[in-house]
C-alpha positions in Angstrom: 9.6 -106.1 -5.2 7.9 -105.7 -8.2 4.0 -105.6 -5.8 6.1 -102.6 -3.9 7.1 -100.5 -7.3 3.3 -101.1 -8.6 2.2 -99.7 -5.8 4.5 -96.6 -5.5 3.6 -96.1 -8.9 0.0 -96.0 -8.7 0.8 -93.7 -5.7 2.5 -91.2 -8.0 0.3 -91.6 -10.5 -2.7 -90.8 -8.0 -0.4 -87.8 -6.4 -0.1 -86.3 -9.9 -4.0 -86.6 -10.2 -5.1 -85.2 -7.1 -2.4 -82.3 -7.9 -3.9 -81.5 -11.3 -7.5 -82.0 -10.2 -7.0 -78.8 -8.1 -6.7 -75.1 -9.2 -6.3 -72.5 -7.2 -7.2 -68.6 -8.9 -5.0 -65.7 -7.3 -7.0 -62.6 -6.0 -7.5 -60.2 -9.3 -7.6 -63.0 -11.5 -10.0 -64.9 -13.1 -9.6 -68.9 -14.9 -11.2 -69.7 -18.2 -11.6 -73.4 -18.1 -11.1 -75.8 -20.7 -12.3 -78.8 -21.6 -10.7 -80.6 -24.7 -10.0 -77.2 -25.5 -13.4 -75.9 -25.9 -14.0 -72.9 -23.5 -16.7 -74.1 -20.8 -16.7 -71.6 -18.1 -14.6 -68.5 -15.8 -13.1 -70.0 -12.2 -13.4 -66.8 -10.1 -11.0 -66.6 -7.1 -10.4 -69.2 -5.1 -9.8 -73.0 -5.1 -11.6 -75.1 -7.8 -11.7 -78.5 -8.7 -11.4 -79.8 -12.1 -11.6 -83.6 -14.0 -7.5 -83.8 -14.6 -6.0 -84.4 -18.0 -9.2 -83.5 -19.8 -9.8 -80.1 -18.3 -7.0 -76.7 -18.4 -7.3 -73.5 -16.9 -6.4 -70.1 -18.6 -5.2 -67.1 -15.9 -6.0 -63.6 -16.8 -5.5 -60.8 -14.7 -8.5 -58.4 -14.8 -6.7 -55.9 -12.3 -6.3 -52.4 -14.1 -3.2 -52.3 -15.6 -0.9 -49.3 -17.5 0.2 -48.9 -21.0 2.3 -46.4 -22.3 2.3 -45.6 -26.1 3.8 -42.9 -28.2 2.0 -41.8 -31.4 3.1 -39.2 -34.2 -0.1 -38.1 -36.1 -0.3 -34.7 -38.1 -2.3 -31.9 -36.4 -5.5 -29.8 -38.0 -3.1 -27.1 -39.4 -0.9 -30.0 -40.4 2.4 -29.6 -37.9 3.4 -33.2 -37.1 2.9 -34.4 -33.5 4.5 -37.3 -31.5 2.0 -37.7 -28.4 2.7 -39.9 -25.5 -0.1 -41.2 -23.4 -0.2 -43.8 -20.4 -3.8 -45.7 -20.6 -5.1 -47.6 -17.5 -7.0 -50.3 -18.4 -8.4 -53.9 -17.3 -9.9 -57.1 -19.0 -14.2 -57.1 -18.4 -14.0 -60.0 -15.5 -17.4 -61.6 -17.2 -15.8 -61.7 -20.5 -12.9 -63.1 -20.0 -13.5 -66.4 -21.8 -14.6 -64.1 -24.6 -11.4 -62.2 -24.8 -9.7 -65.5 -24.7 -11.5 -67.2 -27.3 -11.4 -63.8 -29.8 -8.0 -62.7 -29.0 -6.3 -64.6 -26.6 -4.0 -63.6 -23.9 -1.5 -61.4 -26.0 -4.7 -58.9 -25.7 -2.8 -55.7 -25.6 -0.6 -55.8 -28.6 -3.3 -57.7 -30.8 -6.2 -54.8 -30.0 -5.3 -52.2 -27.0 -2.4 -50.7 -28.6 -3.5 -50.2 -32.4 -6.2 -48.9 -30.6 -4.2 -46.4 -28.9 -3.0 -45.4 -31.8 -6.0 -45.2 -33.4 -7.4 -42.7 -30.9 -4.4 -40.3 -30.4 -4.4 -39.9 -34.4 -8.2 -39.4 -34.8 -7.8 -36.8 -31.7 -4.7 -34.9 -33.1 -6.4 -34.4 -36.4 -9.1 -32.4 -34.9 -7.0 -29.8 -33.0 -4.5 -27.5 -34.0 -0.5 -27.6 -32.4 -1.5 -25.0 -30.3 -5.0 -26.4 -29.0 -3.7 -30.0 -28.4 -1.9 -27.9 -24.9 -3.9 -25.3 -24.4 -7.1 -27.6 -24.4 -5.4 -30.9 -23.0 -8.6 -32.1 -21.0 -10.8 -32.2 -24.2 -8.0 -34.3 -26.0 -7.7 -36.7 -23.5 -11.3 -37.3 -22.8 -11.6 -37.6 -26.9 -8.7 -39.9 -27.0 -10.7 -41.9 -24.3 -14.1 -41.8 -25.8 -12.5 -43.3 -29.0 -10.9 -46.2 -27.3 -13.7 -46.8 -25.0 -15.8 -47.1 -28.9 -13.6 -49.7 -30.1 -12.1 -51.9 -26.9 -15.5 -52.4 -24.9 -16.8 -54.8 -27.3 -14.0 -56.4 -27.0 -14.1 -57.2 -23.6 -11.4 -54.7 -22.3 -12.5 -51.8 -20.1 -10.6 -48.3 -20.5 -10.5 -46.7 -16.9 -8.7 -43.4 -18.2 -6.1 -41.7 -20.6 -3.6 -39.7 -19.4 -1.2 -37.1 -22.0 2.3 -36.9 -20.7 3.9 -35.0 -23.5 4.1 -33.2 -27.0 6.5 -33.3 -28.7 6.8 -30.8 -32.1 8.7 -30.3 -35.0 12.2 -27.9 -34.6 10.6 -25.3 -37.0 6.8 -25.1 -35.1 8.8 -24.9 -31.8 10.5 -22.4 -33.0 7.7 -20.1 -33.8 5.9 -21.3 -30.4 8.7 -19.6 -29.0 9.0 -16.2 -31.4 5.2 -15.7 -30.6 5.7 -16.2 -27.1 8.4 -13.3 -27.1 6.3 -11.1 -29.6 3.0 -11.3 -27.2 5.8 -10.8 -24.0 6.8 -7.9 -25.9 3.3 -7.1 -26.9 2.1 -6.7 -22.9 5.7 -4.9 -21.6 4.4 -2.1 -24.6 1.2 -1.8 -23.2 2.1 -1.8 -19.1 4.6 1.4 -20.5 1.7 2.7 -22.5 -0.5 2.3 -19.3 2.1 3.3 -16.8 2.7 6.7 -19.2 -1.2 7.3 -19.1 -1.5 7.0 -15.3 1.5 9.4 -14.9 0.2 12.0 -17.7 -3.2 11.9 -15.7 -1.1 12.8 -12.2 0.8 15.5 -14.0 -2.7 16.7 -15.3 -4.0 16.3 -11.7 -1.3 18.1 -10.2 -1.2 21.4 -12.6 -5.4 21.2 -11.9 -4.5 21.3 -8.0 -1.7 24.0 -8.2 -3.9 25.9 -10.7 -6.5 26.2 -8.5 -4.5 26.5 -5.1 -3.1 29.9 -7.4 -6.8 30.6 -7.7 -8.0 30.4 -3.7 -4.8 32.6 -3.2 -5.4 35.3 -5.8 -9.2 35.1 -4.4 -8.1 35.5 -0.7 -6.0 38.4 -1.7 -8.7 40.1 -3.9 -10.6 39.7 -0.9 -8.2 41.1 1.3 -7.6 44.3 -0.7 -11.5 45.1 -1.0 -11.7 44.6 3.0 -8.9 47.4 3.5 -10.3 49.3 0.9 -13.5 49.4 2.8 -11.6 50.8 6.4 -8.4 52.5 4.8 -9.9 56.5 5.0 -7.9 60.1 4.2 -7.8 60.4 7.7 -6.5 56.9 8.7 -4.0 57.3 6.1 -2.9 60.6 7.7 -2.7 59.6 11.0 0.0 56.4 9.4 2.3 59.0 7.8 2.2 61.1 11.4 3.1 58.4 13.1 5.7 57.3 10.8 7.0 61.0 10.4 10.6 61.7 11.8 9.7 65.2 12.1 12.1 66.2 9.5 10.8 68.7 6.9 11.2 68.3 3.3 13.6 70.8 1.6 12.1 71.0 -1.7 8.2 70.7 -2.5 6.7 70.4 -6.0 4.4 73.2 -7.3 2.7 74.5 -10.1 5.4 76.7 -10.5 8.2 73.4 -10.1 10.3 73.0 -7.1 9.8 75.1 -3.8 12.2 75.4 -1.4 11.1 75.1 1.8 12.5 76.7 5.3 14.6 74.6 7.2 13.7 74.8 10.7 14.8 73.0 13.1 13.1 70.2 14.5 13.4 71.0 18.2 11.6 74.4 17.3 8.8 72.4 15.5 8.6 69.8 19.4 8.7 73.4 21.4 6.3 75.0 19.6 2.9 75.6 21.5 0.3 72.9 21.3 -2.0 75.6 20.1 -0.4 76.1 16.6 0.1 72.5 16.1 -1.4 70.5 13.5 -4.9 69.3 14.7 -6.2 65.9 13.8 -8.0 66.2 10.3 -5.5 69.3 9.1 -2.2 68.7 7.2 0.4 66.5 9.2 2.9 68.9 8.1 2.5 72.8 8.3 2.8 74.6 5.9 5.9 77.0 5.5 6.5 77.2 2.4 7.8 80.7 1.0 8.0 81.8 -2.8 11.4 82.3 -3.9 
C-alpha cells in the first residue's frame, strides 16, 4: 500500500511537471520569460517549453487596443476646454520584456494615460476655442505627434488619435451661438442687399428697353410723316376733299370783308349741270358762286 501511494505520488508530482514545463502563447500575444525572476527572453506565439518551477512567463497582448480619456485644458484665448479623445494603441512586440521590466503590465495607467493628458493640454494651448473645431485634423495629428514623442521610447506604439467632442464653458457657448446668429443675420442683409441690386438693375433695364421702344416708334413715325410729305401734292389733296365732298355747298364763306353768304342751290342742279361747266381736274372742287351782299 504504501509502494502504490509512492508511486501515485510521484505520478502527480511528474503530471504537475510536465504541465508547468509547457506554455502555450495565444495569437496577438507575446510571453516574457522569467527565470528566478530575471527577464531572459519574449515566447512569441505558439507552444514553448520551459525548465518548471524555476522559469514563469508574463502575457502581454500587443494587439492594438482603445483608450478613451477626457481632458479639461485652457485654450490660447484662455476659455476652458474639456476634450475627449479615443487613442488606439499597442505594446512594441520586440519590447515587450522592456515594457515589463520599466513599467510592468499596468502600462496604460502608469504612462499611456498621463500621456494623453499631456498631449490634449499641450494641443489645446496652442489653438483658440474656435480653432480647436474648425481646424480638428491639425489638433489631432498634434495630439498624436506629442504622444507618439513620449510613449515610443517606452515601448508602446500610438496607431492614431481620434477627437470625439468639445465640450465649453456656458458663457463661450453662449457667444458661439450669438455670433452664429449675428453672421446668419449678417448674410440674410446682404442676399436682400443683393436681391434689391439685381431688381434695381431690371427696373433700370426695363425703362432702357421701353425708352428706346418709345424711340424706334417716334423714329418710324417721323419717318412716316416725311414719306407722305414727299407724295401728298395741292392736287392730291384736292382730289381727297372731291371725293369726300357730299355735294353740299357751304352757306357762309369767310372774306376779306367777313362772312359771305353763299347761294343755295340745289344739289341736283349742281349733278344736272353740263359736264362742260364742271369743275375740271386742277381748278377749284367747288365753283364758285359767291355774290356780294
Amino acid at each position: 500500500m504504501s509502494f502504490l501511494v509512492g508511486i501515485i505520488l510521484i505520478a502527480m508530482v511528474g503530471i504537475f511537471g510536465v504541465s508547468n514545463s509547457v506554455t502555450t502563447i495565444e495569437a496577438g500575444t507575446r510571453g516574457v520569460l522569467k527565470t528566478f525572476g530575471e527577464i531572459t527572453g519574449i515566447l512569441d506565439e505558439g507552444l514553448h517549453f520551459r525548465v518548471p518551477f524555476i522559469t514563469s512567463v508574463t502575457v502581454v497582448e500587443v494587439r492594438t487596443q482603445r483608450y478613451e480619456s477626457n481632458s479639461s485644458a485652457a485654450s490660447r484665448d484662455l476659455q476652458t476646454v474639456t476634450t475627449q479623445v479615443v487613442i488606439n494603441y499597442r505594446p512594441d512586440a520586440t519590447q515587450v520584456d522592456r515594457l515589463v521590466r520599466e513599467i510592468g503590465v499596468d502600462y496604460e495607467r502608469r504612462v499611456v494615460d498621463p500621456a494623453i493628458q499631456e498631449a490634449i493640454k499641450a494641443a489645446t494651448a496652442r489653438f483658440t476655442a474656435e480653432e480647436l473645431i474648425t481646424r480638428r485634423p491639425e489638433v489631432s495629428d498634434l495630439i498624436l505627434s506629442v504622444l507618439s514623442e513620449r510613449l515610443t521610447p517606452r515601448g508602446v506604439i500610438v496607431e492614431s488619435v481620434s477627437i470625439t467632442d468639445f465640450n465649453f464653458s456656458a458663457e463661450f457657448a453662449r457667444a458661439i451661438e450669438a455670433k452664429q446668429v449675428a453672421e446668419q443675420d449678417a448674410l440674410r442683409a446682404a442676399r436682400e442687399l443683393e436681391r434689391a441690386r439685381i431688381e434695381a438693375q431690371q427696373q433700370v433695364a426695363r425703362a432702357e428697353a421701353e425708352a428706346k421702344a418709345r424711340l424706334e416708334i417716334a423714329r418710324a413715325e417721323a419717318e412716316s410723316l416725311r414719306l407722305l410729305g414727299e407724295v401728298v401734292s395741292p392736287q392730291l389733296l384736292q382730289l381727297r376733299f372731291i371725293e369726300r365732298w357730299d355735294g353740299i355747298l357751304p352757306r357762309f364763306v369767310g372774306g376779306d370783308n367777313g362772312l359771305l353768304t353763299m347761294l343755295s342751290i340745289p344739289t341736283e342742279d349742281i349733278l344736272t349741270e353740263p359736264a362742260a361747266t364742271r369743275a375740271t381736274p386742277g381748278q377749284n372742287a367747288a365753283p364758285s358762286l359767291e355774290t356780294t351782299p
